[in-house]
C-alpha positions in Angstrom: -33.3 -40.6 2.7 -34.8 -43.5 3.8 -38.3 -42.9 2.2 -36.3 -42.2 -1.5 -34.1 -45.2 -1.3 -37.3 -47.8 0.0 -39.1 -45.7 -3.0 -36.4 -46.1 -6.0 -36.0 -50.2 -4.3 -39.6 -50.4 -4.5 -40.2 -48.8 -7.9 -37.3 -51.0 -9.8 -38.8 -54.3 -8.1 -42.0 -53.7 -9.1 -40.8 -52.8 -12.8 -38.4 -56.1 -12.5 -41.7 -58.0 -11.9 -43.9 -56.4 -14.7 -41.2 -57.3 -17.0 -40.5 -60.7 -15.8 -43.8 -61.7 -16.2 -44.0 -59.7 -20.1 -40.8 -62.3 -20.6 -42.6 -65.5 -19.7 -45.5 -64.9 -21.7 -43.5 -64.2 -24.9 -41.2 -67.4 -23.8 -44.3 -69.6 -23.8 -45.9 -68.0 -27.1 -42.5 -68.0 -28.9 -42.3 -71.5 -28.1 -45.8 -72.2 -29.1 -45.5 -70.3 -32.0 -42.0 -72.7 -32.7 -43.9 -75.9 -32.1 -46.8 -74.7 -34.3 -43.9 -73.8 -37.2 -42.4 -77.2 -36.7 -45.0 -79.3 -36.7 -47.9 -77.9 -38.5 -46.3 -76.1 -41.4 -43.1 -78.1 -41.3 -40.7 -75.1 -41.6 -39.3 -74.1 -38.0 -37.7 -70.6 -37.9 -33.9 -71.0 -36.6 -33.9 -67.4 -34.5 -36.7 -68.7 -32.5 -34.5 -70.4 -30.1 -31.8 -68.6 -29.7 -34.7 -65.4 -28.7 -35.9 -67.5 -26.5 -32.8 -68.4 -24.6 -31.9 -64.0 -24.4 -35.2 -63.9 -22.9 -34.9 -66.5 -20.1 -31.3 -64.8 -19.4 -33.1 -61.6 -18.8 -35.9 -63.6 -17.0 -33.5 -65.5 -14.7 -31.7 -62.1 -13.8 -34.3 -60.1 -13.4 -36.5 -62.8 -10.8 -32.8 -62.8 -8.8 -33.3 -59.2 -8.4 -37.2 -59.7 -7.4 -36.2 -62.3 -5.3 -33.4 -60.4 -3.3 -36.3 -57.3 -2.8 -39.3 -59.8 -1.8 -36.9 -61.8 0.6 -38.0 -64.9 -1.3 -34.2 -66.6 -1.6 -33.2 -69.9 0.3 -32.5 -69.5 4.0 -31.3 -71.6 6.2 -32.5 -70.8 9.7 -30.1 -72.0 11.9 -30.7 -69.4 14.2 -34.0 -68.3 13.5 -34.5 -65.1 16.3 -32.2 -63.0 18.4 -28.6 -61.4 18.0 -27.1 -64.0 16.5 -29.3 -64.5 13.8 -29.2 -60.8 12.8 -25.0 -61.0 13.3 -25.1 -63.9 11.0 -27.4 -61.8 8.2 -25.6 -58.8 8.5 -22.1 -61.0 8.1 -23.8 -62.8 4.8 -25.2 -59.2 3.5 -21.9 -57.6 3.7 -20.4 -60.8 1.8 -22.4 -61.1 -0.7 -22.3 -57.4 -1.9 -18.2 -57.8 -1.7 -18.9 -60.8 -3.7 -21.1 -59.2 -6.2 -19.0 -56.1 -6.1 -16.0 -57.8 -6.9 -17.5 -59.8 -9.6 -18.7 -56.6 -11.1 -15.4 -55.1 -10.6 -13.7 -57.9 -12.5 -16.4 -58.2 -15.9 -15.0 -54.9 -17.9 -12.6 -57.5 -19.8 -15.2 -60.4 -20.2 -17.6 -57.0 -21.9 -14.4 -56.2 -24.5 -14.4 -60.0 -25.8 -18.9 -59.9 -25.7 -18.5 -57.0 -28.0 -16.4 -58.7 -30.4 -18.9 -61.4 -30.6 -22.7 -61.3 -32.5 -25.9 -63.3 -32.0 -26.0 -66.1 -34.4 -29.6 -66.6 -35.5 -31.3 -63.4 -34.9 -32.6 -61.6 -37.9 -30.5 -58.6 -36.7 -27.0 -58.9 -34.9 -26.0 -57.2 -31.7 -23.5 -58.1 -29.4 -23.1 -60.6 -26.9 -23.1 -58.6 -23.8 -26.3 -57.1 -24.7 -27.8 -59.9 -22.9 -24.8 -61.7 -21.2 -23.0 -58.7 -19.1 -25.3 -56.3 -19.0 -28.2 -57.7 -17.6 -25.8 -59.2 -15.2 -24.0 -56.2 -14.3 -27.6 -54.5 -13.9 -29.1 -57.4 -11.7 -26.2 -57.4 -9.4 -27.0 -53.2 -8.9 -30.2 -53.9 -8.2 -29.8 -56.8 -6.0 -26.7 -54.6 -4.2 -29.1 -51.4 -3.5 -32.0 -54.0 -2.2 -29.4 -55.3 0.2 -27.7 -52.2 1.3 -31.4 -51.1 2.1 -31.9 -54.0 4.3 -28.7 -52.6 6.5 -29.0 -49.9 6.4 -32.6 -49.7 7.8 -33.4 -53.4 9.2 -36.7 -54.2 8.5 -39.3 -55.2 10.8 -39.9 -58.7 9.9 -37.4 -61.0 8.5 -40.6 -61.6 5.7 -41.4 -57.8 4.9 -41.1 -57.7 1.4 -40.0 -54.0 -0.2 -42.3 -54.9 -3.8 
């Protein structure tokens, strides 16, 4: 059990990653591409921008997810080693999955409304929670599983990194 769930936590992070990193290479040469449109040929193309915006979205979510697998996020170590530091992190993981958890359980209205609504600018239309909810609700999975994990079966260092 454990060996499948550190594999399937270990396959989606590295997959996040990939991904991210495809995302911030077509941010950069969209926007290059945008300032080249602009400024050289003098006729800027309007779905540039909003494309670039869905793609930092996905970018933001996605590193969140990386982040929660590689143990990268902010701590504050008031209590670096011991019982009570391990007390406090298994307090703050089982609140943030009720917090995500209950966030998820709450977005099935906000997804009606996002369907109801298109992109602007895009050369084709699709709805808003194409890359509002969704992403979210799949980030928030993935960032849920990585923590469960981490109870589950504590790993060794606070630093060892499951991507």
């Amino acid at each position: 059990m454990q060996r499948i769930l550190k594999a399937v936590v270990t396959w989606t992070g590295r997959a996040e990653m990939v991904l991210t990193m495809i995302l911030l290479l077509l941010i950069v040469a969209t926007i290059s591409m945008q300032i080249v449109a602009r400024y050289v040929f003098s006729a800027p193309v309007p779905w540039m921008e909003e494309s670039v915006m869905i793609m930092f979205i996905y970018v933001t979510l996605l590193a969140a997810s990386v982040v929660a697998k590689e143990k990268r996020h902010i701590v504050v170590d008031l209590f670096p080693d011991g019982p009570v530091a391990r007390g406090l992190g298994v307090i703050m993981s089982v609140l943030t999955i009720a917090t995500l958890v209950l966030i998820l359980s709450a977005i099935g209205p906000i997804i009606t409304v996002e369907m109801r609504r298109n992109t602007v600018s895009l050369p084709w239309n699709f709805p808003l929670a194409w890359y509002n909810s969704y992403p979210l609700i799949y980030c928030f999975c993935s960032i849920i599983l990585a923590i469960t994990y981490d109870l589950i079966f504590e790993r060794k260092t606070a630093q060892e990194a499951l991507v």
